[in-house]
C-alpha positions in Angstrom: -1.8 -19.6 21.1 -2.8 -23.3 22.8 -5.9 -21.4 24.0 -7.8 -20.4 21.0 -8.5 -24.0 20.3 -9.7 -24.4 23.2 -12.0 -21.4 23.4 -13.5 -21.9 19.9 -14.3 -25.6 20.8 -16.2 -24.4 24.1 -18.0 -21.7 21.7 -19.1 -24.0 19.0 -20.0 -26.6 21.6 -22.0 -23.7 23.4 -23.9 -22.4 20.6 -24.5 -25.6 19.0 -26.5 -26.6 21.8 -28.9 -23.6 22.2 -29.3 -23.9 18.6 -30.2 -27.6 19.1 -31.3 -27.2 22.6 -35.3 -29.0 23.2 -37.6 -26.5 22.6 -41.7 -27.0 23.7 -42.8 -26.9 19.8 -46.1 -26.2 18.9 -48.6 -27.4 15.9 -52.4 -26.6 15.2 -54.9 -28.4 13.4 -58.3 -27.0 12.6 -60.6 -25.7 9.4 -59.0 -23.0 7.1 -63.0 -21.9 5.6 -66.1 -22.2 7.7 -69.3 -20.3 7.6 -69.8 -17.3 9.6 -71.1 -18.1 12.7 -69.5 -21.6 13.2 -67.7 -23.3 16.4 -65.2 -25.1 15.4 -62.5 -27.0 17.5 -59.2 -26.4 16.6 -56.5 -28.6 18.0 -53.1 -27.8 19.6 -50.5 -30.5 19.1 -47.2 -30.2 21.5 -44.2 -31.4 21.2 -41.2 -31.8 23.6 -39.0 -34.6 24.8 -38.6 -33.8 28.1 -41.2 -34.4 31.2 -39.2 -34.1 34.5 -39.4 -31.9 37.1 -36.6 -29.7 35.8 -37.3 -30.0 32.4 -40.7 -29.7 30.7 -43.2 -27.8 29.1 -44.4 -24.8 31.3 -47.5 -23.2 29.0 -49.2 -24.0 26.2 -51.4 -20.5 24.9 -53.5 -20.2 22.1 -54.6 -16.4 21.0 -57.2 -15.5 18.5 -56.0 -11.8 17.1 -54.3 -11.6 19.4 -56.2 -12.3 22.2 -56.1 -15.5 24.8 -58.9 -17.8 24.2 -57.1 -20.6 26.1 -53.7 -21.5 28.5 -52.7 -24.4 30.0 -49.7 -23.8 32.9 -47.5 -26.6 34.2 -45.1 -27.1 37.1 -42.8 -29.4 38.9 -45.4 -30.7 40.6 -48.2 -30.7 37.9 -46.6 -31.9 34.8 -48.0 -32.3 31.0 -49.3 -36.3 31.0 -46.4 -36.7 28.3 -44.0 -35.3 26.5 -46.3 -35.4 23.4 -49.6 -34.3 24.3 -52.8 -32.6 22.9 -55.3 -30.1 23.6 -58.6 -29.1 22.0 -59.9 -25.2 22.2 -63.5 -24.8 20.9 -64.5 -21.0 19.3 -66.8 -19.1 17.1 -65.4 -18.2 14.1 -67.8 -14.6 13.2 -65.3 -13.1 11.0 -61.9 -13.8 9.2 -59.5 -15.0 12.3 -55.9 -15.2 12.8 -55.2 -18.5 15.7 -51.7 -18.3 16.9 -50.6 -20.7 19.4 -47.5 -21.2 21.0 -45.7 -23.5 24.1 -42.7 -23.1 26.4 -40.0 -25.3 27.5 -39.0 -24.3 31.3 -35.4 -24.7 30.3 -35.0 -23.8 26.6 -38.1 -21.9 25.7 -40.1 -22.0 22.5 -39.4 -23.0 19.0 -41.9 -20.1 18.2 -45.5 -19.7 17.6 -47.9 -21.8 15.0 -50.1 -20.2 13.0 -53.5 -21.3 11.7 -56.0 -18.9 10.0 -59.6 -19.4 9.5 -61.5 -17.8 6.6 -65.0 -17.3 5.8 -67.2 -18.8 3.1 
């Protein structure tokens, strides 16, 4: 009986820190309406608060329907410049387009992808 204490408090303690763990987050900043035919830059704001060599953000990507338009890899040895940090991507919007970026933490992953879409006017 004195071990299910013991094993629910190393549970909780376990899941509460993958739910809480430091994942790379991701934000993007750009126009929602442009004219066809426009570049625009769209910016990728990352988040983390970890830059070590064990524990920082591998890759930043940024997709446009679903296909790369931009990457940024890391390592040990070639680490973001912070653990807040920015990136511009430049492209040519010709139809409605659907930006998704998203970042990786080498320990704890992602908090998921961000999601900017541009419209035509």
């Amino acid at each position: 009986m004195k071990k299910q204490p013991v094993l629910f408090l190393f549970l909780f303690t376990a899941l509460s820190a993958v739910l809480l763990a430091n994942r790379t987050a991701v934000a993007l900043a750009g126009p929602v309406s442009v004219a066809a035919g426009t570049e625009v830059t769209i910016t990728i704001q990352v988040t983390h608060s970890a830059n070590t060599a064990t524990h920082y953000t591998n890759w930043v990507s940024v997709k446009a329907d679903g296909k790369e338009i931009a990457r940024w890899d890391f390592s040990a040895s070639h680490l973001p410049e912070n653990e807040n940090f920015s990136r511009t991507v430049k492209y040519t919007v010709s139809k409605p387009v659907e930006i998704v970026a998203q970042g990786n933490c080498v320990r704890h992953g992602s908090r998921g992808p961000a999601v900017l879409k541009i419209g035509l006017n």
